[in-house]
C-alpha distance (Angstrom), angle and dihedral (degrees) to the residues before:
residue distance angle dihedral
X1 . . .
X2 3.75 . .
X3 4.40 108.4 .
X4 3.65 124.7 177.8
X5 3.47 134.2 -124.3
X6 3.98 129.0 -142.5
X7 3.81 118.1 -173.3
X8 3.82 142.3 146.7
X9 3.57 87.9 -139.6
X10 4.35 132.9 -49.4
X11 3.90 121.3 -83.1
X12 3.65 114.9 -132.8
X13 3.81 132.8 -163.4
X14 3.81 120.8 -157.1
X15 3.91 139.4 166.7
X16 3.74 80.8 -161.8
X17 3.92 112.6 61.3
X18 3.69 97.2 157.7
X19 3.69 98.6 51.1
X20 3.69 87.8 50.9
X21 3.39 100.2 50.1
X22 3.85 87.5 51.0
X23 3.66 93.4 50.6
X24 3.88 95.1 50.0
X25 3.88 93.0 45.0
X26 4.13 84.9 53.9
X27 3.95 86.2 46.6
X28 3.81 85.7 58.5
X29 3.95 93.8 -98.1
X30 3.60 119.1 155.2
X31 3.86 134.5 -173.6
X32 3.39 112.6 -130.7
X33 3.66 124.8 -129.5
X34 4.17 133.3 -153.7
X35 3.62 136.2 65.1
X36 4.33 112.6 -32.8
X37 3.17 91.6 16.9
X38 3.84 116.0 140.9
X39 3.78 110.6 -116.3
X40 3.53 104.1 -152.3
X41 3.87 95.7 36.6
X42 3.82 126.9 98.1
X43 4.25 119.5 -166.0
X44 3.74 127.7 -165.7
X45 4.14 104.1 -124.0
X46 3.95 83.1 -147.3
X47 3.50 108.0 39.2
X48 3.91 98.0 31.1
X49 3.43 91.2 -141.6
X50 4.15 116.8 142.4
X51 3.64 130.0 -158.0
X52 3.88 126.8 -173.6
X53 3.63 124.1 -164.4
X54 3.95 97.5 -133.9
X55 3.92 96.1 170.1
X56 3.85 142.7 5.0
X57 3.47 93.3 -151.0
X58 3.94 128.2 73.8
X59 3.36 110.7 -100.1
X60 4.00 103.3 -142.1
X61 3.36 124.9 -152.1
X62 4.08 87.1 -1.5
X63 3.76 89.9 109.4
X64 4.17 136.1 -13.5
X65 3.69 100.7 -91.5
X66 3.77 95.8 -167.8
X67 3.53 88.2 51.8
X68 3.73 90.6 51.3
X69 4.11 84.9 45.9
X70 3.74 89.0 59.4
X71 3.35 103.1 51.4
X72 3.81 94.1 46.0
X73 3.67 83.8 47.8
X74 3.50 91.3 58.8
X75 3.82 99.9 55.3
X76 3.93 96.4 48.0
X77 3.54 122.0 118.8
X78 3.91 88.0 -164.3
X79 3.74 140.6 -12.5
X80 3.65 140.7 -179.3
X81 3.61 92.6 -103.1
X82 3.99 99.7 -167.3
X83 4.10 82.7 52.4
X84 3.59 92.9 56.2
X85 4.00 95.3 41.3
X86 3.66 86.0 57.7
X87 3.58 98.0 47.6
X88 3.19 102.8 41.8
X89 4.18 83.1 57.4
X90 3.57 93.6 48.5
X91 4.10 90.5 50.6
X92 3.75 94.0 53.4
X93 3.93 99.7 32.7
X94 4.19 99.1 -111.8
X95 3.90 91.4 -41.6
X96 3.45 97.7 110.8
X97 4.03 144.6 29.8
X98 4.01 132.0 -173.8
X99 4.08 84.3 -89.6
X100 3.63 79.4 76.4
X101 3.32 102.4 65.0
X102 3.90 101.9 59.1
């Protein structure tokens, strides 16, 4: 089953804004700059993808972040997989692994 998805851009939480922002600028992420812009947002000229940083706190029981996990998971190309294992385990306190996401 193929669904589509309509968005403005994706809202991301982090306790770690600078190692995000790092990691997106070495993805080819850039902020952009003028009038209307949005000033915590970063967009990939080629993909046209944006993210916004909306929060650097987690945002419990906002959303099902091992949900959200898997479906990002699933529309990778690649991933640092020993990265993700150990976030994932940090985000829900030891409950959960990358196993968990298949």
């Amino acid at each position: 089953m193929v669904r589509a998805l309509t968005t403005g851009d994706f809202d991301l939480c982090t306790m770690r804004p600078p190692e995000l922002e790092e990691e997106m600028q070495k993805l080819g992420f850039v902020r952009p700059s003028g009038a209307g812009q949005m000033l915590k947002g970063w967009i990939h000229p080629e993909l046209k993808l944006g993210f916004e940083v909306v929060a650097d706190t987690r945002m419990d029981d906002a959303f099902d972040r091992l949900e959200q996990a898997r479906k990002l998971f699933c529309l990778q190309t690649s991933l640092d997989r020993a990265y993700l294992d150990r976030r994932i385990k940090e985000e829900t306190a030891g409950d959960y692994g990358i196993e968990s996401l298949s």
